[in-house]
C-alpha positions as CSV (number, residue, x, y, z in Angstrom):
1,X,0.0,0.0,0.0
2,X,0.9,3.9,-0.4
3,X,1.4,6.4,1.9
4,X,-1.6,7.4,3.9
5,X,-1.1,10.9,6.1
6,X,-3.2,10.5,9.1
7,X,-0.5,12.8,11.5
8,X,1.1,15.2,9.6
9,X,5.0,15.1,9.7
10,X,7.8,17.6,9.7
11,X,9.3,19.6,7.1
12,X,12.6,21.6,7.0
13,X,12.4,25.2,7.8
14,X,11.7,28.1,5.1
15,X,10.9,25.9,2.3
16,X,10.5,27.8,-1.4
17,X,7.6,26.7,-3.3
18,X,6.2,27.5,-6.7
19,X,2.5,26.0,-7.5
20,X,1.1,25.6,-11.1
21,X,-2.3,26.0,-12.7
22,X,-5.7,27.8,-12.3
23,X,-8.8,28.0,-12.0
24,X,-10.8,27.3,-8.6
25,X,-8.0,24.3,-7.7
26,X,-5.0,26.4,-7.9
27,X,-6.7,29.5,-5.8
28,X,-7.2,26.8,-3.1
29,X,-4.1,25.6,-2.7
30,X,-2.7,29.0,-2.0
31,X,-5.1,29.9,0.4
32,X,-4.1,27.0,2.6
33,X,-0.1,27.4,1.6
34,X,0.0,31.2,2.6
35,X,-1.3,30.3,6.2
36,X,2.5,29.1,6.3
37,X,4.1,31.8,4.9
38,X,6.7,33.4,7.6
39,X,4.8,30.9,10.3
40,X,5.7,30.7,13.6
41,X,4.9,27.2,13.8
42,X,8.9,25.7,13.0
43,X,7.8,22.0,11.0
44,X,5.5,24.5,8.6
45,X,7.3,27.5,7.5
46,X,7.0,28.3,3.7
47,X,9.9,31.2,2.9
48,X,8.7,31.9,-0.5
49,X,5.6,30.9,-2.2
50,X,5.2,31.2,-5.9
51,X,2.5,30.9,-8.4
52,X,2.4,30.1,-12.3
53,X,-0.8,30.8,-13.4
54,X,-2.5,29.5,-16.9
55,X,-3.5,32.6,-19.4
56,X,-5.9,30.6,-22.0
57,X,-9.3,31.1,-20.6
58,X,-11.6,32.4,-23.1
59,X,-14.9,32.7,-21.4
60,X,-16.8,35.3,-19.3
61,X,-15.3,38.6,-18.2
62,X,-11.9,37.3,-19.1
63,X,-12.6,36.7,-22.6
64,X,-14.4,39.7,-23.4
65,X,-11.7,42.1,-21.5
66,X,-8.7,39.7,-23.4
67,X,-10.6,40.1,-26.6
68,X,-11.4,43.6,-26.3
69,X,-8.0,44.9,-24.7
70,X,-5.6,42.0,-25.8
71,X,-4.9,41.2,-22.3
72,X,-4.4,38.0,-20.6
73,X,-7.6,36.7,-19.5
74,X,-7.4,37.9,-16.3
75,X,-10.0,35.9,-14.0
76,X,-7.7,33.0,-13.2
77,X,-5.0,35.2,-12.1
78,X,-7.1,37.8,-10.4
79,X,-8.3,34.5,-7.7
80,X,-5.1,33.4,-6.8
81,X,-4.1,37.4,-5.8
82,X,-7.7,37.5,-3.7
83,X,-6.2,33.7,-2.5
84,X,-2.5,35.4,-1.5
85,X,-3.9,37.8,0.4
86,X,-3.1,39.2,3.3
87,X,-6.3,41.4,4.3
88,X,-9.0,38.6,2.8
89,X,-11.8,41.8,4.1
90,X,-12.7,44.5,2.2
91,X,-10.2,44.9,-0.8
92,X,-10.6,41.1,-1.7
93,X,-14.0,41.5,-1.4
94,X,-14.0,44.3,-4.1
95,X,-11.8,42.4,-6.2
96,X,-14.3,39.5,-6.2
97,X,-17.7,41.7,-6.7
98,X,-19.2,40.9,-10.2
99,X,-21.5,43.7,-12.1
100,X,-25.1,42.6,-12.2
101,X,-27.8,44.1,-14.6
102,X,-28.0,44.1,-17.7
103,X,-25.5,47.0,-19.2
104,X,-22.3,46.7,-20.2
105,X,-20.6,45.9,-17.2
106,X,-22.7,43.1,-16.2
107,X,-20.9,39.9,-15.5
108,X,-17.6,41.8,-14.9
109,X,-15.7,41.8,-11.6
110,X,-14.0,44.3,-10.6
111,X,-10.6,42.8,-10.3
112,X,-10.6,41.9,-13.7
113,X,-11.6,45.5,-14.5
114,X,-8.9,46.9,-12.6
115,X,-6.1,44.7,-14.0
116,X,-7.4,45.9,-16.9
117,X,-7.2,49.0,-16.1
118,X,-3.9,49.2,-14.7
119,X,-2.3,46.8,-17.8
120,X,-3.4,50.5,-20.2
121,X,-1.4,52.3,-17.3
122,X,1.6,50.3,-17.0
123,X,1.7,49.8,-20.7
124,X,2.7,45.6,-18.9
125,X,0.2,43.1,-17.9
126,X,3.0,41.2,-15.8
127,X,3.6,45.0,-13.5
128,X,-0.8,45.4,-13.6
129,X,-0.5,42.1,-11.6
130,X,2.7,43.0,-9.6
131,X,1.3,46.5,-8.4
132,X,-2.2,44.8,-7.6
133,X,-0.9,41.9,-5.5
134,X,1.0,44.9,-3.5
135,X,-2.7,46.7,-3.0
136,X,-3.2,43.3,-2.0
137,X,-0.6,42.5,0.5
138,X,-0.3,39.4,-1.4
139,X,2.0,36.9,0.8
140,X,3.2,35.6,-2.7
141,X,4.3,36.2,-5.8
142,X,1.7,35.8,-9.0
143,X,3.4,35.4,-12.7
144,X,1.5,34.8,-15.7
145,X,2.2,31.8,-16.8
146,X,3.2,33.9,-20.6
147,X,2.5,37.4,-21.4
148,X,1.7,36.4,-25.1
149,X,-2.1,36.9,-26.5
150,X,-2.2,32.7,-26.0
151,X,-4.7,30.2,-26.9
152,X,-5.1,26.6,-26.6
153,X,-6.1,24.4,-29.5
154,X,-6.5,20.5,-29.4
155,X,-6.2,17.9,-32.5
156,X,-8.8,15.5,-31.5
157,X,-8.8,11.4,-32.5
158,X,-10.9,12.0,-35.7
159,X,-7.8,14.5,-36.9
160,X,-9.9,17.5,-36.3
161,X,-8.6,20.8,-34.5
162,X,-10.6,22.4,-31.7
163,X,-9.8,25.9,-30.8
164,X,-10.5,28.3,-27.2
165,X,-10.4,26.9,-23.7
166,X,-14.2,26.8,-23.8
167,X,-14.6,24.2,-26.7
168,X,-11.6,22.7,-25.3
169,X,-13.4,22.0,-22.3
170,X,-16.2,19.7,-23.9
171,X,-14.4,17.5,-26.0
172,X,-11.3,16.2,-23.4
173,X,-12.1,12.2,-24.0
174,X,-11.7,12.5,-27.7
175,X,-7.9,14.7,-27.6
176,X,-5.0,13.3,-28.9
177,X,-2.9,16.3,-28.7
178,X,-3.3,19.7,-26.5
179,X,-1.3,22.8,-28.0
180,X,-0.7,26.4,-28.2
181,X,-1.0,28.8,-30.5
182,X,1.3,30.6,-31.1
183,X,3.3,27.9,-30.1
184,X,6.5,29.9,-29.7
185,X,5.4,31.6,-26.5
186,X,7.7,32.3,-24.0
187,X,7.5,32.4,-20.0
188,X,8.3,35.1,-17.6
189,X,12.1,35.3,-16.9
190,X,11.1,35.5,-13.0
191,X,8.7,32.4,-13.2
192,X,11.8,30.4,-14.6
193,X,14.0,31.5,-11.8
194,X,11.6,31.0,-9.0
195,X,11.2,26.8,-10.0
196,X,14.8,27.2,-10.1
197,X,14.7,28.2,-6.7
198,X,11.8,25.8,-5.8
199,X,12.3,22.9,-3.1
200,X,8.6,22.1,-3.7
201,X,6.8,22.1,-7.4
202,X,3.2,21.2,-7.6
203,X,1.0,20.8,-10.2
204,X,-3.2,20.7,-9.6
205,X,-5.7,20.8,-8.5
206,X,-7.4,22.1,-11.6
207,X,-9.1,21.5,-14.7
208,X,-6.7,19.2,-16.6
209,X,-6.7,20.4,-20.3
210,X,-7.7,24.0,-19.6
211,X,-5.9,24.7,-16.7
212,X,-2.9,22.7,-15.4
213,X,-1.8,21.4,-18.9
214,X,-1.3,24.9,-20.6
215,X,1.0,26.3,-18.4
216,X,3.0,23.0,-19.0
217,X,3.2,23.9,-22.6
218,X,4.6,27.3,-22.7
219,X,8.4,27.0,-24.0
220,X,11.2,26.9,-21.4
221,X,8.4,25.6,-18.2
222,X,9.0,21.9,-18.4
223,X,12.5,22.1,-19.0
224,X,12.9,24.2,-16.2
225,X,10.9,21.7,-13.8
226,X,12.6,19.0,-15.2
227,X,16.1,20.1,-14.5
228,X,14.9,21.2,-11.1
229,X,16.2,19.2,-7.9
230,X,12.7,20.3,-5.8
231,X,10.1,17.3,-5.2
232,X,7.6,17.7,-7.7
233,X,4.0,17.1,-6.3
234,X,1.0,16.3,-8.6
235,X,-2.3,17.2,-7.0
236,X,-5.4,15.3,-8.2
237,X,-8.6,16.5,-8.9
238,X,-11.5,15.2,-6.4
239,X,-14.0,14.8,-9.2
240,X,-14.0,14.0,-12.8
241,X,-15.1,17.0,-14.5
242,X,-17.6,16.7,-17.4
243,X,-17.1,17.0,-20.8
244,X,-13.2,17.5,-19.9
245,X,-12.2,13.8,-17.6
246,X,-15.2,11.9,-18.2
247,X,-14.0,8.5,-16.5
248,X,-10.4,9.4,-15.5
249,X,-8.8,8.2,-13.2
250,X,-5.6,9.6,-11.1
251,X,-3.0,7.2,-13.6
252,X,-4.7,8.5,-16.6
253,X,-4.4,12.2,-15.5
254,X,-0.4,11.5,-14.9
255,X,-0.3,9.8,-18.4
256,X,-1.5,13.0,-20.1
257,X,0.5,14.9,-18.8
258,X,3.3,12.9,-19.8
259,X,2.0,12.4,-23.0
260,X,2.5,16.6,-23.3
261,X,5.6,16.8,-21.0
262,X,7.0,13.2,-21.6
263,X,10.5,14.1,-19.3
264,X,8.4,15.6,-16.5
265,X,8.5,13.0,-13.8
266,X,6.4,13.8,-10.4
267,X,7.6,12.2,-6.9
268,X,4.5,12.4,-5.2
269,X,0.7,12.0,-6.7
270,X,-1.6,13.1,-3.9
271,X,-5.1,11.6,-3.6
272,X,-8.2,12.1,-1.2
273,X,-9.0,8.8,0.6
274,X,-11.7,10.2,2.3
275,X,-15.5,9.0,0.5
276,X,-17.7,11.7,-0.3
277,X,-21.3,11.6,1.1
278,X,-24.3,10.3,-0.5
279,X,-26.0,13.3,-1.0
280,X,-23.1,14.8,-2.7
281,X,-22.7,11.7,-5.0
282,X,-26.2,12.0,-5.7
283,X,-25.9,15.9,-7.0
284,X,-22.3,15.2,-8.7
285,X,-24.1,11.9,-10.6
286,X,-26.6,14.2,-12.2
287,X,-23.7,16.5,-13.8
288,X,-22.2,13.3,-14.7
289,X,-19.1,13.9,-12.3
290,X,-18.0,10.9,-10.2
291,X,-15.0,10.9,-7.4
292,X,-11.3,9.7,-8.5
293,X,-9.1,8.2,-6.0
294,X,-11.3,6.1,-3.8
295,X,-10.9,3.1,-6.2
296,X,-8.5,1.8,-8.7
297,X,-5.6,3.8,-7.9
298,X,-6.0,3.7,-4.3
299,X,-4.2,0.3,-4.4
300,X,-1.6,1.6,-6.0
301,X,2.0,2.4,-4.0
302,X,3.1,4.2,-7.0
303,X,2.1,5.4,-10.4
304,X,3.9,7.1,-13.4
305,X,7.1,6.4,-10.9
306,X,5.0,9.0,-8.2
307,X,4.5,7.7,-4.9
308,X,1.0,7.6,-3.9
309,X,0.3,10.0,-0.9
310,X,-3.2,9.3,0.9
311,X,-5.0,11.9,3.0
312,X,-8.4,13.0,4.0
313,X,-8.7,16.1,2.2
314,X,-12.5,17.1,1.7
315,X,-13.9,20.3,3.4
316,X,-17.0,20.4,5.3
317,X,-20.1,21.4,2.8
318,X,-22.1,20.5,-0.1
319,X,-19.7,21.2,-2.6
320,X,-17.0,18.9,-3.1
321,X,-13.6,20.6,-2.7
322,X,-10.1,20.2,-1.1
323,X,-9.5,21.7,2.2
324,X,-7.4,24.5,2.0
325,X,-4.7,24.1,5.1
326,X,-5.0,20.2,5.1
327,X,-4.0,19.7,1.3
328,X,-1.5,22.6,2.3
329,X,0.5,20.6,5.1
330,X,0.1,17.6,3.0
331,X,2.2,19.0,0.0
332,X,4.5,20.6,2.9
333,X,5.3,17.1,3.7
334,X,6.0,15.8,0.9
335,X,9.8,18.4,1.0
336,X,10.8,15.5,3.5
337,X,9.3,12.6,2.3
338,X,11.8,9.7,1.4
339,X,11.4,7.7,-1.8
């Protein structure tokens, strides 16, 4: 059997970590890591925490203001600043408040509009998010995971191309190939030095093709993880997400990703062992959405040459989602974990 984390053990002091994705998964994560940053508590203390965020969504506010402005979309990025925060009150609250009615700024929210705002400033969408993490007190740093005008496009198994995160996002069990266009993008100079820096790397939770893959596929990121000495930590998802993971299971996310990034090998995979309720298998059924890592892989010690780490990681509630500090700690423990 794997590794199961029922008491939480201890990790060096002032440990560097740099997280990848987006969406709702990655925003989590941070929330729970930042309760370590500068920590008093000695076996938990994160010195610097990092995050690579994907650029590719095409929906919503983010789409209109990247279509309209030729931004990055900046929705994904604009919840892992409101995540890093140090004053989660007022500001973040402001940055999270989405326009209502019917005019033209309904189903905007105002962080978006502000980074958009300060991008026309700044003249540079990478200082729009510097300067706003600072009106944040951020307890991190936030980098784009490229400042190119990026998209993602995927060749599907019948040889046809599928273009935008959104489309993307509905045909998942028929891709054969993810990609970006332009596929010459290049990352932020400071995101490449801070996973050189890293003693931790993690990748997830988060939407596999539209949010934890892209970053993966921007020139220079892989390499850079791959050449890394940090422990590189793969976070599954809780649920399968419909129209994107139909019927995936923790091995099969690992494979695509090494399908995409075939010299990126993880240390750890980290699963949930804990069974979500009835009710909430009832609700997720009728989306089409089942739970990964209760069967199947939970035998498993390793998978993709990742050691299987086990923990109880659901939050109290009717959604299903990770719990913030608990998946935090767990990651922190894998800087000390043997192979």
């Amino acid at each position: 059997m794997g590794r199961t984390f029922d008491r939480f053990q201890t990790v060096k002091k002032g440990v560097n970590i740099v997280t990848i994705g987006g969406g709702t998964g990655l925003a989590t994560l941070l929330s729970g890591l930042k309760t370590f940053v500068g920590s008093d508590v000695e076996d938990c203390n994160v010195a610097a925490l990092s995050a690579i965020v994907a650029v590719t969504d095409d929906g919503g506010s983010s789409g209109r203001l990247r279509d309209e402005f030729r931004i990055p979309p900046p929705g994904d990025i604009r919840n892992c600043m409101v995540a890093l925060s140090e004053d989660s009150s007022l500001l973040s609250r402001l940055f999270q408040h989405r326009f209502a009615g019917d005019g033209d700024l309904s189903g905007h929210s105002f962080g978006n509009l502000f980074l958009a705002a300060l991008s026309d400033v700044t003249g540079d969408f990478a200082e729009a998010v510097k300067l706003s993490s600072e009106i944040l007190a951020s307890k991190g740093h936030i980098y784009p995971a490229t400042d190119s005008d990026v998209r993602i496009a995927a060749r599907l198994d019948d040889e046809t191309v599928v273009r935008g995160e959104t489309n993307v996002g509905r045909v998942g069990s028929k891709i054969v190939r993810l990609f970006l266009e332009p596929e010459g993008c290049e990352p932020m100079p400071e995101a490449l030095g801070a996973i050189e820096q890293a003693d931790i790397i993690t990748v997830g939770p988060g939407s596999l093709f539209t949010s934890l893959l892209p970053p993966l596929l921007v020139r220079g990121v892989p390499e850079a993880i791959e050449k890394s000495e940090a422990r590189k930590v793969f976070v599954c998802n809780l649920m399968t997400q419909p129209g994107e993971t139909d019927g995936l299971s923790a091995r099969r996310h690992l494979e695509i990703v090494r399908r995409h990034a075939p010299n990126l090998n993880f240390d750890f995979l980290v699963v949930n062992s804990q069974p979500i309720t009835s009710r909430q298998s009832q609700l997720y059924e009728t989306e089409g959405a089942e739970q990964i890592g209760i069967h199947g892989s939970m035998a498993d010690e390793s998978i993709e040459g990742a050691a299987v780490v086990r923990a109880e990681l659901l939050s109290p509630g009717e959604k299903v989602r990770h719990d913030p500090v608990r998946l935090a700690r767990v990651v922190l423990n894998c800087a000390e974990k043997k192979d």
